[in-house]
C-alpha positions in Angstrom: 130.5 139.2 77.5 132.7 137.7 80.1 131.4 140.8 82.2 128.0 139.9 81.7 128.6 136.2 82.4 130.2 136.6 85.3 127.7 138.9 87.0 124.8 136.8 85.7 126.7 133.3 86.9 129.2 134.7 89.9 127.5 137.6 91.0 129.1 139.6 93.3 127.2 140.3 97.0 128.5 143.9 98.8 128.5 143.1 102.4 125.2 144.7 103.0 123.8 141.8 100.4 125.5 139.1 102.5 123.8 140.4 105.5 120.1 140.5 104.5 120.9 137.3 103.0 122.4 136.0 106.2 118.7 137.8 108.1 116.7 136.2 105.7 117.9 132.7 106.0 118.1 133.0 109.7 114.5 134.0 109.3 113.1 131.3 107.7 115.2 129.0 110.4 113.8 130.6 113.2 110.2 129.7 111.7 110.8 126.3 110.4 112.7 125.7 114.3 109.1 127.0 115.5 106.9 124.8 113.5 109.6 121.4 114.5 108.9 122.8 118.3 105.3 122.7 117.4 105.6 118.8 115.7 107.2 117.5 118.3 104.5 118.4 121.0 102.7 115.8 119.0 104.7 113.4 118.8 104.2 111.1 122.3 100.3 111.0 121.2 101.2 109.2 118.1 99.2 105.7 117.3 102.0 103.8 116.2 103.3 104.5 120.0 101.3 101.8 121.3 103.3 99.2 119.2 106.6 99.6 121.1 107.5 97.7 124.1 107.9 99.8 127.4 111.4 100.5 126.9 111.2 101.7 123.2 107.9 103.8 124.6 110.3 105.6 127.2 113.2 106.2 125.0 110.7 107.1 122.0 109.5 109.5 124.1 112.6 110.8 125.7 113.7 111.6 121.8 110.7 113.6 121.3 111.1 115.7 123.9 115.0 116.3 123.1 113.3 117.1 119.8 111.3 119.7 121.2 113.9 120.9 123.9 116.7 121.6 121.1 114.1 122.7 118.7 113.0 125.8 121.1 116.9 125.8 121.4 116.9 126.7 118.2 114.6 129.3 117.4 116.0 131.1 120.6 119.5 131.1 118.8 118.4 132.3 115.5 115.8 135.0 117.1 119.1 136.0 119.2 121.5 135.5 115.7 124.0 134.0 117.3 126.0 132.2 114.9 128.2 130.2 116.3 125.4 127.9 118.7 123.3 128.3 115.3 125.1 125.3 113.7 126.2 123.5 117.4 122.3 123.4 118.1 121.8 122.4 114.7 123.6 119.3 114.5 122.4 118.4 117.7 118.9 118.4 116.5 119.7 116.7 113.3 121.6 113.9 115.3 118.3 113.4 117.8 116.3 113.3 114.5 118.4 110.4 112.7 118.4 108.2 115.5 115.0 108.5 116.0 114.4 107.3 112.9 116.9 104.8 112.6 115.6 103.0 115.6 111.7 103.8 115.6 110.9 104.3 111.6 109.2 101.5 110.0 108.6 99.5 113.5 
């Protein structure tokens, strides 16, 4: 029973299970990275846009289009699989989305 529970709980991958897992996540980040890219195109044309002051219009919109620059960044890395600027890229993009919306959400 132990056995049992322990490959219905704890299975164990071989390394050829790892990899297609690895593929497939990498995947499905490559074509969520393409429909952000896609998004953020929109984003300058937004109504609420018109609400900001100059400044905030300028910035808004430079944050968009560092949403869109690392988000092409990002499906180039995964397409590519390489790792390592997987996650960099990643973090990068999730930091330009935070702030965005730190400063711009709810205004």
């Amino acid at each position: 029973m132990r056995r049992l529970d322990s490959l219905v709980y704890e299975r164990e991958y071989t390394e050829l299970e790892i990899k297609k897992l690895r593929m497939k996540q990498i995947e499905l980040l490559a074509e969520a990275a393409n429909a952000l890219n896609e998004t953020a195109g929109t984003i300058p044309n937004i109504d609420s846009l018109e609400k900001l002051n100059e400044e905030d219009q300028v910035a808004f919109s430079a944050m968009a289009n560092q949403l869109k620059v690392l988000s092409q960044k990002l499906q180039r890395e995964t397409e590519a699989n390489h790792q390592d600027n997987i996650d960099a890229t990643y973090i990068k993009l999730q930091d330009t989305c935070n702030t965005c919306h730190l400063l711009f959400r709810d205004q």
